[in-house]
ROFILO-571352 format. One record per atom (N, C-alpha, C): residue in one letter; atom name; z, y, x. Coordinates in Angstrom, 3 decimals. Example, Ala and Ser with C-alpha at 12.3 -4.5 7.8 and 13.67 -1.06 7.14 Angstrom:
   type   atom         zz         yy         xx
      A      N      7.800     -5.690     13.190
      A     CA      7.800     -4.500     12.300
      A      C      7.800     -3.300     13.200
      S      N      7.080     -2.250     12.850
      S     CA      7.140     -1.060     13.670
      S      C      7.870      0.030     12.900
***
This chain:
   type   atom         zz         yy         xx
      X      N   -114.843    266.358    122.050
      X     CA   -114.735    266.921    123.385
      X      C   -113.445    267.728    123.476
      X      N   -112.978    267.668    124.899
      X     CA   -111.586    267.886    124.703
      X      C   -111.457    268.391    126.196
      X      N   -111.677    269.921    126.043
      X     CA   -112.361    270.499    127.298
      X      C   -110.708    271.708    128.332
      X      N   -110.612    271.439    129.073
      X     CA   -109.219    272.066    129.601
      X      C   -110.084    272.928    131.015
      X      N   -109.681    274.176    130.870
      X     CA   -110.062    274.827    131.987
      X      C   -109.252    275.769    132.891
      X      N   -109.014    274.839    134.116
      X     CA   -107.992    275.494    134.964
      X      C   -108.374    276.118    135.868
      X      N   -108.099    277.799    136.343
      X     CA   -108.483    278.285    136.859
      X      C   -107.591    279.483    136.393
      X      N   -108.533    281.032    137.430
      X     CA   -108.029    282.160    137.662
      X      C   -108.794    283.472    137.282
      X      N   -107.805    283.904    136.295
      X     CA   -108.286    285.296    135.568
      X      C   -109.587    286.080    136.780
      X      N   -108.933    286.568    138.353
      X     CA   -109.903    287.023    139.316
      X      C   -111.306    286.265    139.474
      X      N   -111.132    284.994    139.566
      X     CA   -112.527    284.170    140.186
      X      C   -113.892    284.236    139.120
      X      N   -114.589    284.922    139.534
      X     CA   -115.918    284.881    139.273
      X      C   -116.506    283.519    138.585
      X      N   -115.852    282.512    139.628
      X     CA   -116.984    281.472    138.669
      X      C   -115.961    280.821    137.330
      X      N   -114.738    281.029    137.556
      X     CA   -113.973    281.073    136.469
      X      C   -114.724    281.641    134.994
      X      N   -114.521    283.017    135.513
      X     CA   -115.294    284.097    133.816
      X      C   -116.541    283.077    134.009
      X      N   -117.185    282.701    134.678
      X     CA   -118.496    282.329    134.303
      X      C   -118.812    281.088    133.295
      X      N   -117.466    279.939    133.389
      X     CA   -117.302    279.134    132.847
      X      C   -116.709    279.289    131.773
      X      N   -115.552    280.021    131.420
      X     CA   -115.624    280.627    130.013
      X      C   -116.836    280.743    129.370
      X      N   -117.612    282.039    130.157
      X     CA   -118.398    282.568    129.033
      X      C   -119.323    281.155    128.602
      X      N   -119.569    280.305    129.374
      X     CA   -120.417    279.019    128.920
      X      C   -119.652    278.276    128.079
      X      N   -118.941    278.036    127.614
      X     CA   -118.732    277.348    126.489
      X      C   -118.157    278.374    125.791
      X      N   -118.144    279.915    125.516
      X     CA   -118.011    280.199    124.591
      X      C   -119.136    280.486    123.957
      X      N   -120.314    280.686    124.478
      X     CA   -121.632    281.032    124.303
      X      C   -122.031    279.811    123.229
      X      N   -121.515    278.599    123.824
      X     CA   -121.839    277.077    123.072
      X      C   -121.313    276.960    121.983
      X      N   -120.270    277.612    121.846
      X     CA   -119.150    277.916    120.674
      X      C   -118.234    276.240    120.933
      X      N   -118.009    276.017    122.117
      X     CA   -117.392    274.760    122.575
      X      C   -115.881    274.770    122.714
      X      N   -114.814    274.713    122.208
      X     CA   -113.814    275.239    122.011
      X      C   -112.950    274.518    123.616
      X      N   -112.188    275.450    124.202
      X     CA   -111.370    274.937    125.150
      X      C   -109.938    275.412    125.219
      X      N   -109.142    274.911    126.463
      X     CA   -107.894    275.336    126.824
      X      C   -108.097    275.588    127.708
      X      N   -107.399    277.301    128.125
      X     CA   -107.283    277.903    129.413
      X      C   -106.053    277.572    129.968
      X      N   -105.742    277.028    131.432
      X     CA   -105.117    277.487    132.088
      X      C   -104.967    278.274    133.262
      X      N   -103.914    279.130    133.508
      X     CA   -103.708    279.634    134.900
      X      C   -103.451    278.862    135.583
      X      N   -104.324    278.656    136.400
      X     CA   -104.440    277.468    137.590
      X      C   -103.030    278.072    138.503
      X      N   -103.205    278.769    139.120
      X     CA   -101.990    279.541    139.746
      X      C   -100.787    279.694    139.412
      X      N   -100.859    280.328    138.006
      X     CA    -99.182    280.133    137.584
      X      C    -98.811    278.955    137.021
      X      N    -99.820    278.118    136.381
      X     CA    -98.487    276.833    135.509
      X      C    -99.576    275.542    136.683
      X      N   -100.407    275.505    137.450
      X     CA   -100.845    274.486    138.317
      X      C   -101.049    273.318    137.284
      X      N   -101.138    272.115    137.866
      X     CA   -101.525    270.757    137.270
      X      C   -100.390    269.844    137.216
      X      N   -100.109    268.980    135.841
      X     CA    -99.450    267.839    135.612
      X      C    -99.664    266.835    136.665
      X      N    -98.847    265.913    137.536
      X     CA    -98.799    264.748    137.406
      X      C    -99.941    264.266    137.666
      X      N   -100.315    263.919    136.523
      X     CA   -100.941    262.858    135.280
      X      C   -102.737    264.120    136.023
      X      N   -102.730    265.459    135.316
      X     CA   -103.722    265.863    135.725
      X      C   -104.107    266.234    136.819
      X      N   -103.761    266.267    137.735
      X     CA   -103.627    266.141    139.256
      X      C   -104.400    265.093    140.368
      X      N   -103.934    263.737    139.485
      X     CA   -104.189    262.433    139.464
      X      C   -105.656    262.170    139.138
      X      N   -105.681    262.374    137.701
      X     CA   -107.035    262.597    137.110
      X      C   -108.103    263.074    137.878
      X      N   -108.049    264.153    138.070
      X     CA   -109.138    265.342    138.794
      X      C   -109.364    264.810    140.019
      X      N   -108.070    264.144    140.681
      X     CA   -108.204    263.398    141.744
      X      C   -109.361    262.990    142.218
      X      N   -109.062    261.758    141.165
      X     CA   -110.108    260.436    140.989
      X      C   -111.397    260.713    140.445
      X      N   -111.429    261.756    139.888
      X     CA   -112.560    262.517    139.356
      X      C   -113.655    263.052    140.725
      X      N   -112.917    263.767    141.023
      X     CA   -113.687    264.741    142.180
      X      C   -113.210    264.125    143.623
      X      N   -112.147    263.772    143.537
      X     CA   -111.844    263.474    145.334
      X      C   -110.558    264.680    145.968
      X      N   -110.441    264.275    146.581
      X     CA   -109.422    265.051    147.041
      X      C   -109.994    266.373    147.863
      X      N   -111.005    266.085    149.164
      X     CA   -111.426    266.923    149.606
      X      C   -112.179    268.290    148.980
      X      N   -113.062    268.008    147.881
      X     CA   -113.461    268.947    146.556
      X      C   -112.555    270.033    145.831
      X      N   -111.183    269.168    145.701
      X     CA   -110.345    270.431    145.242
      X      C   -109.399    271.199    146.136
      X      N   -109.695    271.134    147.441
      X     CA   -109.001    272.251    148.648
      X      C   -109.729    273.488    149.070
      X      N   -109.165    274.759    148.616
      X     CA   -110.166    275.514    148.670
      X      C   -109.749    275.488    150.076
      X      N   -110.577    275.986    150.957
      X     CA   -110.078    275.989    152.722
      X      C   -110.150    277.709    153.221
      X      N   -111.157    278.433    152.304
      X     CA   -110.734    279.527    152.039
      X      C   -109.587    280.486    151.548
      X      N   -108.613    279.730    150.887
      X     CA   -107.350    280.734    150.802
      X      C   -106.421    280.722    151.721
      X      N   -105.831    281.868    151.658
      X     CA   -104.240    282.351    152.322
      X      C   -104.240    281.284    152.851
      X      N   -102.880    280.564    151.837
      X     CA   -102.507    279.420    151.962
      X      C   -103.039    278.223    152.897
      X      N   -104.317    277.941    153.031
      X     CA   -105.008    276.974    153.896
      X      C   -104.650    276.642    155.312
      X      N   -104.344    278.412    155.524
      X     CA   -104.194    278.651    156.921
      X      C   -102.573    278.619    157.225
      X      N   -101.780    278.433    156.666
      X     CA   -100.549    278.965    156.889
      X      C   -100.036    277.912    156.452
      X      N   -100.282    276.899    155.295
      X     CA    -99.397    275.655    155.132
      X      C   -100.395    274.063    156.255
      X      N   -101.577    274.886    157.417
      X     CA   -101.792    274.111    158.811
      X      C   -102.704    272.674    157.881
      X      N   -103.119    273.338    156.635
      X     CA   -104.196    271.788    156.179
      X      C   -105.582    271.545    156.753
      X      N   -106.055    272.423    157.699
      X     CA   -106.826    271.470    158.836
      X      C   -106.308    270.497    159.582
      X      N   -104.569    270.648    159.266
      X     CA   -104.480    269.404    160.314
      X      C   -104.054    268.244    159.605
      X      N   -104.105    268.570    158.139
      X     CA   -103.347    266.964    156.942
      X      C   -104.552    266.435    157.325
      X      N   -105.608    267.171    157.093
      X     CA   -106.917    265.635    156.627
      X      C   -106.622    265.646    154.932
      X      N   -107.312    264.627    154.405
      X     CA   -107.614    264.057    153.065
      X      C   -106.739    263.204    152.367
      X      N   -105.499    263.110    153.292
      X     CA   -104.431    261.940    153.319
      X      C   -103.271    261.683    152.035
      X      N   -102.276    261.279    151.848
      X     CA   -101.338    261.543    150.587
      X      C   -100.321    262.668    150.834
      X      N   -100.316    263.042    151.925
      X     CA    -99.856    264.286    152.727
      X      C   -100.664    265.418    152.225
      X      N   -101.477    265.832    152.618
      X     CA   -102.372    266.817    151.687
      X      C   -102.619    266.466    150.542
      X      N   -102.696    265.545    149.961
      X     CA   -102.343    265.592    148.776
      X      C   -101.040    265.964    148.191
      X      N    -99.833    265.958    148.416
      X     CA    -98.907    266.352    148.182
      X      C    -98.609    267.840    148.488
      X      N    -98.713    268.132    149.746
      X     CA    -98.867    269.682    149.880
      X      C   -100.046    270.548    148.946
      X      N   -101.052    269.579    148.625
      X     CA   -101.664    270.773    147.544
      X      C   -101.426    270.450    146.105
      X      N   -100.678    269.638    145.661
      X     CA    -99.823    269.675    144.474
      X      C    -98.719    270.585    144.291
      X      N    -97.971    270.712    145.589
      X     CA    -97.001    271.654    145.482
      X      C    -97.596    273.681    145.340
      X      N    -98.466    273.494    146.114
      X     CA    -99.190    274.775    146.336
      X      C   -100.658    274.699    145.409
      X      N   -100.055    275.127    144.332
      X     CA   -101.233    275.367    143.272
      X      C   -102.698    276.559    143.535
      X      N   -102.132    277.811    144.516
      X     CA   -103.166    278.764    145.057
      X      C   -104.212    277.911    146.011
      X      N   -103.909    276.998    146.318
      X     CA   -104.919    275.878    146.969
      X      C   -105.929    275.470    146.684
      X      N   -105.989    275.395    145.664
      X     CA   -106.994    274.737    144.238
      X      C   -108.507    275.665    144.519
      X      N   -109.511    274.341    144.776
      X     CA   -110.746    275.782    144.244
      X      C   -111.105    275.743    142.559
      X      N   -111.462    277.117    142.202
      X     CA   -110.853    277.351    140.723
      X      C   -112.931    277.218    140.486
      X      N   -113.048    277.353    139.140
      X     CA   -112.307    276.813    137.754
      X      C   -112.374    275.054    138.127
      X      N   -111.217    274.167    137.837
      X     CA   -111.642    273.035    137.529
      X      C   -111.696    272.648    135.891
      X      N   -112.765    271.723    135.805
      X     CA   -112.868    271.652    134.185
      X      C   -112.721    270.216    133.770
      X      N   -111.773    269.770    132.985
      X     CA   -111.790    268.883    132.803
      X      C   -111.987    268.381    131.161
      X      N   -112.534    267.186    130.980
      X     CA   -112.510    266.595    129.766
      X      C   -112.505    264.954    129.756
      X      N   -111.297    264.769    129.130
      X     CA   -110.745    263.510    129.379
      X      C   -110.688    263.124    130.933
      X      N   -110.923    261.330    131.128
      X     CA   -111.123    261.497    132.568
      X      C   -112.283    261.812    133.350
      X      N   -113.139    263.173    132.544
      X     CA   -114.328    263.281    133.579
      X      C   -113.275    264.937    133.871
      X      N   -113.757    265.363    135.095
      X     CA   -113.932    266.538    136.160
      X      C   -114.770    266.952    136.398
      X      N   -114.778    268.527    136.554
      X     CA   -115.881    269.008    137.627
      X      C   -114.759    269.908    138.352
      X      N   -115.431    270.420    139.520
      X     CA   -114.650    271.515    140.400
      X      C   -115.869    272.789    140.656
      X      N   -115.805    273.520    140.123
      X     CA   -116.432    274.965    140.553
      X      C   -117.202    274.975    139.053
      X      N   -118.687    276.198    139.628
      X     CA   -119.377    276.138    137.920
      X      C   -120.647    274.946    138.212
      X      N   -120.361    274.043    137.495
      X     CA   -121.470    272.884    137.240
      X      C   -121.968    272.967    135.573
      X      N   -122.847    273.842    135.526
      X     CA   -123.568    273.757    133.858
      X      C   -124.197    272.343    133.569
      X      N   -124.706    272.227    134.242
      X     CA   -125.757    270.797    134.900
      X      C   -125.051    269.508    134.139
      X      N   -123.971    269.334    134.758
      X     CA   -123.027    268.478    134.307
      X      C   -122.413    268.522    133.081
      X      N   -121.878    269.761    132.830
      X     CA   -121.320    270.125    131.438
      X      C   -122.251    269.638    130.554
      X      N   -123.634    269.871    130.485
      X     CA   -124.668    269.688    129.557
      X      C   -124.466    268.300    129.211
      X      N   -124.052    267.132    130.017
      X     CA   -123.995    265.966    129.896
      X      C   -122.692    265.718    128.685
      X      N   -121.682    266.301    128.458
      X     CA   -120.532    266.528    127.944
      X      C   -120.605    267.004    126.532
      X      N   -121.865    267.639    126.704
      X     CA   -121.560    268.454    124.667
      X      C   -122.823    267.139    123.712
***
């Protein structure tokens, strides 16, 4: 298992997902979703994983001010929320090409 967790020191369900696989003693990689954002390649992934609409938080700043009620789900919003990493709803967790977006234990359980 080969567990990557992107997300934000502040977000609640972030710490929450830490503490679950450290509790498991499940070893992962943190990232700051915010400061270093997603590869390419992992971007893509999570994509196809979750969908596009799943990883827009519609709650931040940003939502309102870079006007993504009016992209839609399109390669346009997709591109604007590649560029704008504060977009992201946090933690996303990935391992290999599976995803989740927020805290899904449920799912994780399927994974260890």
């Amino acid at each position: 298992m080969n567990i990557q967790i992107f997300g934000a020191k502040k977000c609640f369900d972030t710490q929450k997902t830490e503490r679950y696989f450290k509790e498991r003693k499940i070893k992962y990689q943190y990232v700051s979703v915010h400061e270093y954002g997603l590869s390419k390649g992992e971007f893509e992934s999570v994509k196809a994983a979750v969908g596009l609409k799943d990883l827009i938080n519609d709650k931040a700043k940003e939502y309102k001010s870079l006007n993504m009620q009016q992209l839609g789900v399109g390669s346009v919003a997709a591109e604007v929320l590649f560029k704008n990493p504060k977009l992201y709803k946090t933690p996303i967790v990935r391992n290999g090409k599976q995803a989740t977006v927020g805290y899904q234990p449920e799912i994780w359980k399927d994974w260890e």
